[in-house]
C-alpha positions in Angstrom: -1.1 37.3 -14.0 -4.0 36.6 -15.9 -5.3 33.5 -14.1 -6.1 33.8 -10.0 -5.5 31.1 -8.0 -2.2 29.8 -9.8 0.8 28.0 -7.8 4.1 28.7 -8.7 5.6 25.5 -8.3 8.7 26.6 -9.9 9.8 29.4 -7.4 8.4 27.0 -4.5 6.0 30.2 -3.5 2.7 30.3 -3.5 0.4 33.2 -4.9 -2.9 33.8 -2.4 -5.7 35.3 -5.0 -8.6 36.7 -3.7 -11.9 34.7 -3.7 -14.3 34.1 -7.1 -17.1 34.6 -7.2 -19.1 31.6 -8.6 -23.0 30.5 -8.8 -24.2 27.3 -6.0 -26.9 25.4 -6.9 -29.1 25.1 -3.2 -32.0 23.6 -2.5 -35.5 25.4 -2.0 -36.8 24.1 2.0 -40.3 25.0 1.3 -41.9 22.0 3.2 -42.2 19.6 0.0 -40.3 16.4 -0.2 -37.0 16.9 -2.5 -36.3 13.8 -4.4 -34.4 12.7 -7.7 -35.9 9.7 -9.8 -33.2 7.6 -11.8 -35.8 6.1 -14.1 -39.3 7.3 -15.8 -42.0 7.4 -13.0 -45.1 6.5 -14.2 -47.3 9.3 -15.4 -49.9 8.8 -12.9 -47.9 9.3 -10.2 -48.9 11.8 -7.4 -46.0 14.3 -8.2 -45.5 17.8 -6.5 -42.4 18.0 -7.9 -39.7 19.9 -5.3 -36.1 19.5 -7.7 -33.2 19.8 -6.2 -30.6 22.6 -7.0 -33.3 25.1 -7.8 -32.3 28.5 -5.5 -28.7 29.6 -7.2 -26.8 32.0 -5.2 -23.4 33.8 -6.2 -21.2 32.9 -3.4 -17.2 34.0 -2.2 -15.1 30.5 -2.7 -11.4 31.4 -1.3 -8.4 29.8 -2.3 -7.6 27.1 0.5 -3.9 26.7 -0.4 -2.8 28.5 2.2 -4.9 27.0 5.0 -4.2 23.4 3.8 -2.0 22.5 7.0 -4.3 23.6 9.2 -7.8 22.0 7.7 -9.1 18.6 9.5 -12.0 16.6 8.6 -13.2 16.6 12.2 -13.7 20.3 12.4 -13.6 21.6 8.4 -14.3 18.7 7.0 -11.7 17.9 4.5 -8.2 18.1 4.2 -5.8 17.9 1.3 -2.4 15.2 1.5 0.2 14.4 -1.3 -1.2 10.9 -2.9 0.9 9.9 -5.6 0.4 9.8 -9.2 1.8 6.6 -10.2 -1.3 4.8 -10.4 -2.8 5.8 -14.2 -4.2 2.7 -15.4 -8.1 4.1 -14.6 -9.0 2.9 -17.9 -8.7 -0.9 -16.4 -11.5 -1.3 -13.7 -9.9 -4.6 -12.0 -6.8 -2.5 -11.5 -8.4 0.3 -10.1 -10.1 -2.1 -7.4 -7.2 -4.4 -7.1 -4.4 -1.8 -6.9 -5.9 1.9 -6.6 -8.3 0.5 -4.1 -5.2 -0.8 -2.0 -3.6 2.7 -2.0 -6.8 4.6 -1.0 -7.0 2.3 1.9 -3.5 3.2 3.2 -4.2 6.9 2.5 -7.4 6.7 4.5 -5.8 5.2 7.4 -2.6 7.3 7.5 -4.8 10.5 7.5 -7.7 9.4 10.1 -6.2 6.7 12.6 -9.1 4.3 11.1 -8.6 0.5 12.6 -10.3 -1.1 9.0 -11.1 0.9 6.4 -13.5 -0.7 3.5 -13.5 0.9 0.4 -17.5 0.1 -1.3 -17.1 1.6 -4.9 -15.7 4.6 -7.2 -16.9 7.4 -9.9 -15.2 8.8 -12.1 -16.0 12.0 -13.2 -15.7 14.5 -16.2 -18.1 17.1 -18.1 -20.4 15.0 -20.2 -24.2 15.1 -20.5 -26.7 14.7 -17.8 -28.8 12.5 -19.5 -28.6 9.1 -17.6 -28.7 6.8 -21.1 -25.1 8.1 -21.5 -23.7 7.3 -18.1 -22.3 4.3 -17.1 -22.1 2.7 -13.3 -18.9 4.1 -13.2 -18.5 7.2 -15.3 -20.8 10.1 -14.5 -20.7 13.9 -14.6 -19.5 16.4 -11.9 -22.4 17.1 -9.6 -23.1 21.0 -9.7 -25.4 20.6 -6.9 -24.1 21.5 -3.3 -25.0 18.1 -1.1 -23.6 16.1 1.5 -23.5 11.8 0.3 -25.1 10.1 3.5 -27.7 11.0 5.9 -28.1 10.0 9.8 -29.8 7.1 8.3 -28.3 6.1 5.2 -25.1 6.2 6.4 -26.0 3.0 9.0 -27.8 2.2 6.4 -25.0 1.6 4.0 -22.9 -0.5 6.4 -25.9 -2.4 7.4 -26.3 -3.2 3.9 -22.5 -4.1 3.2 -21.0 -5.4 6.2 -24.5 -7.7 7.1 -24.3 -9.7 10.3 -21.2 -7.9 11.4 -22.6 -4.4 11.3 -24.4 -4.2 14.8 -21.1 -4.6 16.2 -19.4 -2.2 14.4 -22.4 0.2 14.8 -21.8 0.3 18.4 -18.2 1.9 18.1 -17.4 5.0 15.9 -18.0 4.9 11.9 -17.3 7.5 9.4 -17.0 7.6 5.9 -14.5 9.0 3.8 -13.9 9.9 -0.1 -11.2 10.2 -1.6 -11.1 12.6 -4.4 -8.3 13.2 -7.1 -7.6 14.2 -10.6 -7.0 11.5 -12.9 -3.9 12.0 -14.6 -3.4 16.3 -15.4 -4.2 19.2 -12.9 -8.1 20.5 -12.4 -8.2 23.4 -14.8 -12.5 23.6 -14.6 -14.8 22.3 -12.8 -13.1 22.2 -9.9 -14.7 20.9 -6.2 -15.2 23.6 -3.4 -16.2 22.6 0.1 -17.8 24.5 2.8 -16.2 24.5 6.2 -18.6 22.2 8.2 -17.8 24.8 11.2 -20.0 27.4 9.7 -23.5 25.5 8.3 -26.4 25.1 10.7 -27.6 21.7 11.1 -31.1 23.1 9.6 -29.1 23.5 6.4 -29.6 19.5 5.5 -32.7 19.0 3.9 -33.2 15.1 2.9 -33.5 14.5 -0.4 -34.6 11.0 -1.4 -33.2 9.1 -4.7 -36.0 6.8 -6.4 -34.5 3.9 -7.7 -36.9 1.6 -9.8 -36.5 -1.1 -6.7 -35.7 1.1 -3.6 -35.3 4.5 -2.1 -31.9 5.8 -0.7 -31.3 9.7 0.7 -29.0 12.4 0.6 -28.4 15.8 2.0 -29.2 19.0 -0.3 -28.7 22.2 1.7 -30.4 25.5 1.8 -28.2 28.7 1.3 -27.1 30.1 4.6 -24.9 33.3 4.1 -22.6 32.2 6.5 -21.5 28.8 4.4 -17.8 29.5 4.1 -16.8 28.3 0.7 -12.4 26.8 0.1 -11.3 25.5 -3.1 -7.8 24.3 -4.4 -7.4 25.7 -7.5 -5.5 23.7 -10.0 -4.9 21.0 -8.3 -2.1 18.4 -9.2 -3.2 14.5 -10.0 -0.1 13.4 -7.3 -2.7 15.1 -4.6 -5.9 14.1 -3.1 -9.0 15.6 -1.2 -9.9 13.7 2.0 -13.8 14.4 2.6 -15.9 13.5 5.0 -19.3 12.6 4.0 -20.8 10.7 7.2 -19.9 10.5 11.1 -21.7 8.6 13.8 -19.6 10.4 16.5 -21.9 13.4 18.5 -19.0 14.9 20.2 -19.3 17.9 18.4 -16.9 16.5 15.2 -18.2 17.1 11.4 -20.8 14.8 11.1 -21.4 15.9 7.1 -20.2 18.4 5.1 -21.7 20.5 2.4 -19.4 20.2 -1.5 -20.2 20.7 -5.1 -18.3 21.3 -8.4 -18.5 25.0 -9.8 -18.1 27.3 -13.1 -15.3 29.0 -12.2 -15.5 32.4 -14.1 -11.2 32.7 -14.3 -11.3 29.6 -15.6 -9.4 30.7 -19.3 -10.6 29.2 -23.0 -8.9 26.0 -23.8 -8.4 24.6 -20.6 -8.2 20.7 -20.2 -11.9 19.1 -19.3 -11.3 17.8 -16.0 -11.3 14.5 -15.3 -11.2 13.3 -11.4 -12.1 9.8 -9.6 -14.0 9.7 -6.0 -13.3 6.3 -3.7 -16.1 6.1 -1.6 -14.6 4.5 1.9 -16.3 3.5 5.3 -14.0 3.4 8.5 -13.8 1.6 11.3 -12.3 2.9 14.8 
């Protein structure tokens, strides 16, 4: 068949290929802080530099089509739903907060039970250069670095910072954050987004990694490679569909709390394929 991974729609079957076998960017846990500075720091700085994404390992990511009925964010960590593709005007940022926005919100709540769901901003995403003079607030490239968005104290953080004198409150009861991730307007046909199944990474597999900004200091999860990390991807996925990911929980009852993702080379990926192009709603939810 030429291409593994591919859905035949037509014949309503489904063909289950055998893992690829792609390259993950980890993170080396050698003791040093790991941080990420989105401006110049000043020359004099006390540096001992410890990037991100510097220990690559070749890893098995399986085809997660045929698990998608069974996946749940509270134990995998992601889960895949029909969204609808109607929405296309992504080129119009008022109408992707004024409309889009309002459809993430619905999805979000159908798929988690969420009392209020807030949706805080979006990325869009496609292969362009790393160089941050290129990028804008809003369009960036796919991060090839595996990671989880919040850690136990940003996520707080982050709702401290939005939701202001009404965030005590809602820090008492159970918060989690959600993204919603989709194609834009065609299928995935490279770069696609694997996850790990948050049921096989140790919590020692987070490493904090802080991002300098010129007037504050936020953090992230990197993770270090664990041979047990079990790796799902959808391969060509359709824009009508959507990845539900969770990137922060306050829960302890044993639920995903974070969960490890990252964009990949996939080697079956064939000459000529359509650049992807994808948009991530960042969501906090309220139960």
């Amino acid at each position: 068949m030429g291409w593994r991974g591919i859905r035949h729609q037509e014949s309503n079957c489904m063909t289950v290929s055998a893992a690829v076998k792609a390259s993950m960017n980890y993170s080396v846990d050698n003791g040093r802080p790991i941080d990420y500075y989105f401006y110049e720091p000043s020359p004099s700085a006390d540096l001992l530099p410890n990037p991100p994404g510097t220990d690559t390992h070749d890893v098995a990511i399986h085809d997660g089509w045929g698990e998608v009925g069974n996946l749940s964010v509270d134990k995998e960590g992601f889960e895949l739903h029909d969204f609808g593709a109607e929405f296309v005007q992504f080129d119009n940022d008022n109408l992707v907060r004024e409309v889009f926005y309002q459809q993430v919100i619905s999805y979000v709540k159908r798929h988690t039970g969420a009392k209020q769901v807030l949706v805080f901003d979006h990325t869009i995403r496609k292969r362009m250069p790393s160089d941050l003079k290129v990028q804008t607030e809003v369009q960036r490239p796919a991060v090839m670095l595996v990671h989880s968005d919040y850690t136990v104290i940003s996520g707080p953080q982050r709702v401290r910072d939005l939701m202001k004198e009404a965030a005590e409150p809602l820090l008492q009861k159970r918060v989690a954050f959600y993204n919603v991730w989709k194609p834009l307007y065609n299928r995935v046909e490279e770069l696609p987004l694997a996850m790990i199944d948050a049921q096989t990474h140790d919590p020692a597999d987070l490493l904090r990694m802080d991002l300098k900004y010129s007037d504050r200091t936020g953090e992230i999860y990197v993770m270090r490679h664990n041979p047990n990390h079990r790796w799902l991807y959808f391969p060509l996925m359709e824009s009508k569909q959507a990845l539900l990911l969770k990137t922060y929980e306050s829960s302890t009852d044993g639920r995903c709390r974070f969960m490890g993702h990252s964009a990949f080379e996939d080697p079956t990926t064939p000459a000529g394929a359509a650049k992807r192009e994808s948009i991530e709603v960042r969501t906090m939810a309220f139960f």
